[in-house]
Every structure is written in C-alpha cells, then in structure tokens.
RODO-2510 file (C-alpha; in nm, 4 decimals, decimal comma):
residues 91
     n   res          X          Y          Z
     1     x    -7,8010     1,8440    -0,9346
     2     x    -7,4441     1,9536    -1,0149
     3     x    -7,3148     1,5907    -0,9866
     4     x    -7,6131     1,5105    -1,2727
     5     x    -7,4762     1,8063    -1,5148
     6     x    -7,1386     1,6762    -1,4666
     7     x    -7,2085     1,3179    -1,5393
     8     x    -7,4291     1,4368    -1,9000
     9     x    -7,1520     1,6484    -1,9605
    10     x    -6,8362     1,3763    -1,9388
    11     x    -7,1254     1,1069    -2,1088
    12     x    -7,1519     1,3319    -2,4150
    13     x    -6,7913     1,4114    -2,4186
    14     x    -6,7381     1,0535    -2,4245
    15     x    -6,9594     0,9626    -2,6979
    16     x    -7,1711     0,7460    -2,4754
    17     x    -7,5066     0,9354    -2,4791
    18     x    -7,6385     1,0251    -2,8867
    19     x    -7,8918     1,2746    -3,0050
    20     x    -8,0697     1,0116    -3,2109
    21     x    -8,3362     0,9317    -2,9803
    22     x    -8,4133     1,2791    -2,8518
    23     x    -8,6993     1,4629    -2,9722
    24     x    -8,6751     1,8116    -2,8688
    25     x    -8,5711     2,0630    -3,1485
    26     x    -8,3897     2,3977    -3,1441
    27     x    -8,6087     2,6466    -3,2537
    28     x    -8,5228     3,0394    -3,4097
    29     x    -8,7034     3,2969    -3,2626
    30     x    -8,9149     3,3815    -3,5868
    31     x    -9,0853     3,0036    -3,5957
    32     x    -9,2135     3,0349    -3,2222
    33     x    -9,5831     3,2159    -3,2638
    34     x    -9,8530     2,9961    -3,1359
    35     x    -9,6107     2,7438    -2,9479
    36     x    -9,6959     2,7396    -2,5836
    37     x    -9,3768     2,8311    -2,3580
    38     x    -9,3513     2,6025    -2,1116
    39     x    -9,0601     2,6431    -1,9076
    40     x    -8,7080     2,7952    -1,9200
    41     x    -8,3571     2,6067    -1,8751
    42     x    -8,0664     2,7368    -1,6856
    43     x    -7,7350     2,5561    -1,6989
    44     x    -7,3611     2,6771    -1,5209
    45     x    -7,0388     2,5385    -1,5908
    46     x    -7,1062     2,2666    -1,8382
    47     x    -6,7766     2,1047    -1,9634
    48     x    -6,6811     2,1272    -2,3385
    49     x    -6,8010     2,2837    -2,6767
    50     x    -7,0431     2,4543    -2,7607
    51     x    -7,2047     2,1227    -2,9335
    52     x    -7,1654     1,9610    -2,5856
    53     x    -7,3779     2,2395    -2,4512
    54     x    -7,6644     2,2162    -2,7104
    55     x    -7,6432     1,8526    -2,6572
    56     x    -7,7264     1,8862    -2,3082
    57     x    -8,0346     2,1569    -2,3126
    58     x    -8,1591     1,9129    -2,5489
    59     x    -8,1323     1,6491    -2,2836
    60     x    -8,2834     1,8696    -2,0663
    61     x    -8,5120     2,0134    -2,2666
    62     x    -8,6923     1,5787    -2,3588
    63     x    -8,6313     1,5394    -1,9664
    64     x    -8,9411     1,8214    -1,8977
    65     x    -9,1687     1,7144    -2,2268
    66     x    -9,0511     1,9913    -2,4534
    67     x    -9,1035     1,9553    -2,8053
    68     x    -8,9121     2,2442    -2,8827
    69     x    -8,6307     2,5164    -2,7018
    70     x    -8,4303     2,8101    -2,8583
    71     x    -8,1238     2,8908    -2,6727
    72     x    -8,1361     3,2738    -2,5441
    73     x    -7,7932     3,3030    -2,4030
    74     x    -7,4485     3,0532    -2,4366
    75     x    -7,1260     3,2077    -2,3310
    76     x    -6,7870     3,0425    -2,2494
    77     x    -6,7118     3,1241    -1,8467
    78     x    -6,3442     3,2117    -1,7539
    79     x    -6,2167     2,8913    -1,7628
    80     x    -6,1880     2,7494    -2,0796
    81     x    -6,4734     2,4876    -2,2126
    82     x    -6,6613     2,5881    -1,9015
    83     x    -7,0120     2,7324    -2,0496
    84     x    -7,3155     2,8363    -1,9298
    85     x    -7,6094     2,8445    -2,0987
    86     x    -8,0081     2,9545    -2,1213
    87     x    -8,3227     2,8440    -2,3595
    88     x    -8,6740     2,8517    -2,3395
    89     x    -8,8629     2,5126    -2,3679
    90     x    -9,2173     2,5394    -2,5706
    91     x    -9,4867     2,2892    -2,6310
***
C-alpha cells in the first residue's frame, strides 16, 4: 500500500499523471447537506506540496466512486514535503 502512495506521489511530481480526467471534486464544508458520506481517506507521508497532496486524495478519492471529498486535516510532517493528510469522500 505504501509502495502504491509512493509511486502516485513521484508520478504526480513528475508530471506523468493529470487531473483532467478525474472526476471527484473538493468540496467546503457549507455545500455538503444532503450528500451521502461515503467513506473517509487517510494518507501518511506523501512526498511534495501541498498541490501534490490534493492531487492524490483526488486520486483516491475517483479510485472508491466519490463524486465529491473535503479535506479535514493536511499538515507538513517533520521532514520537509512529507505530508499527511485526511478528507471525507461523499456521494
């Protein structure tokens, strides 16, 4: 699972995976009455910015049939460009 997070991680940094054909849309906290919550998203020491780490719980967030997810938590570990990261996936 690691290994997987790592590999997103280096593709976005790259350039080699684009947002363009995802679906899933960050949401505020005011728009989500009558959307169905459907799961929740943790992710640990994801390389980069935090762009690279929206970029990935959007990945993750198409990957389990979201149509939606609002990020509750991002903060930057220790190390720097090492973040870690929360959202809530809705329907």
């Amino acid at each position: 699972m690691k290994r997987s997070f790592a590999l997103t991680s280096l593709l976005l940094s790259v350039g080699m995976i684009t947002t363009a054909a995802q679906s899933a849309e960050d949401v505020a906290a005011d728009c989500v009455t009558g959307l169905n919550e459907i799961g929740l998203i943790s992710l640990n020491s994801i390389a980069g910015s935090a762009q690279d780490v929206e970029k990935v719980i959007a990945l993750k967030a198409d990957e389990q049939g979201a149509s939606y997810y609002r990020i509750i938590k991002m903060q930057e570990n220790y190390h720097a460009d090492s973040w870690r990261a929360q959202a809530i996936l809705y329907a």
